[in-house]
N, C-alpha and C positions, 0 to 999 in steps of 0.2 A: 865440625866433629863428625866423624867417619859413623857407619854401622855395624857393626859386625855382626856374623851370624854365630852362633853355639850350636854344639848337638852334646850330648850326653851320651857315654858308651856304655851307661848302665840301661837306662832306660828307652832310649832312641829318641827322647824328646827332643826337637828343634826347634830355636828363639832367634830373633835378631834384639839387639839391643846397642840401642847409641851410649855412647861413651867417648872418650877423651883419648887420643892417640897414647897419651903417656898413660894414660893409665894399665895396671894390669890385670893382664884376661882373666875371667869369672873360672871359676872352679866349683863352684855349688851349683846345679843344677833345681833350677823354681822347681820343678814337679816332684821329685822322688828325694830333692834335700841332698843327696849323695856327693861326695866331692871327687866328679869323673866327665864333667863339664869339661870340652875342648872347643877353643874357636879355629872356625874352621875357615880356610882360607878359601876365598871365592872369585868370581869373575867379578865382583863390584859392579859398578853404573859403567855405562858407555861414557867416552869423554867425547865431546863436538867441539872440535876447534875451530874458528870463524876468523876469516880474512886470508889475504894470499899468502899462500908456500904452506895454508894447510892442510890443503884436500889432494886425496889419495892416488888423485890423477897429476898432481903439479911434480911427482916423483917418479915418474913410470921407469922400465926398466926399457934398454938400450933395446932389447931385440923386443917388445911390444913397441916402441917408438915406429921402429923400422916396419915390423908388420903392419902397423894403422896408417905409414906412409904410402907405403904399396895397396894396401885395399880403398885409398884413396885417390892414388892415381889408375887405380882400373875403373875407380868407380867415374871419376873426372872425365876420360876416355871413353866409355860407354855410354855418356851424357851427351861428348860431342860429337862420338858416331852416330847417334841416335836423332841427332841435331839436325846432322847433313842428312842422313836418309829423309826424315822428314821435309826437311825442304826440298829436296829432291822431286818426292811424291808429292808436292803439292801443286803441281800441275801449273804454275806459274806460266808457262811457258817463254820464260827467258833465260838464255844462260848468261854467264856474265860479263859478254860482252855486249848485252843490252839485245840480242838478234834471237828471233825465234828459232827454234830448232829446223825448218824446215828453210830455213833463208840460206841463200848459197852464197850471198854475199853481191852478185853483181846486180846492175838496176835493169837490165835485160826482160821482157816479159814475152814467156811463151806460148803469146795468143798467136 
């Protein structure tokens, strides 16, 4: 059984009172007696729906899809430039052919 709220347009007193879907809305007003009691239509309780295809994000709209793609591939991309700089700068000093950067490659020494 639902709550409803009343206000009275005589007096401005405001109630809520439970009652029965079928039944019908009060018209006498508890404080002033007068019969100018209206139920007043309200935002109710919030509803939470629980399990999948209920939550507000399982329905998104095509161009937020699209934008969360793209702020996801610059973000992805900025992870893996951010990757290679770092390994870059950490002084390793091997590239990836396993040879230090200063090796010319032949076994020659110039002493």
């Amino acid at each position: 059984m639902p709550t409803y709220d009343y206000v009275c347009r005589e007096c401005e007193h405001t109630w809520e009172l439970f009652q029965s879907i079928k039944a019908n809305p009060v018209r006498k007003c508890p404080r002033c007696g007068r019969l100018r009691a209206k139920r007043v239509i309200g935002s109710g309780a919030g509803i939470i729906f629980r399990g999948s295809g209920f939550y507000e994000t399982d329905y998104r709209s095509d161009s937020y899809k699209k934008g969360a793609e793209a702020d996801k591939k610059a973000r992805d991309s900025a992870q893996t430039e951010s990757g290679k700089s770092a390994a870059d700068k950490s002084g390793s000093g091997t590239s990836e052919s396993g040879k230090s950067p200063g090796d010319s490659g032949s076994s020659s020494s110039s002493e």
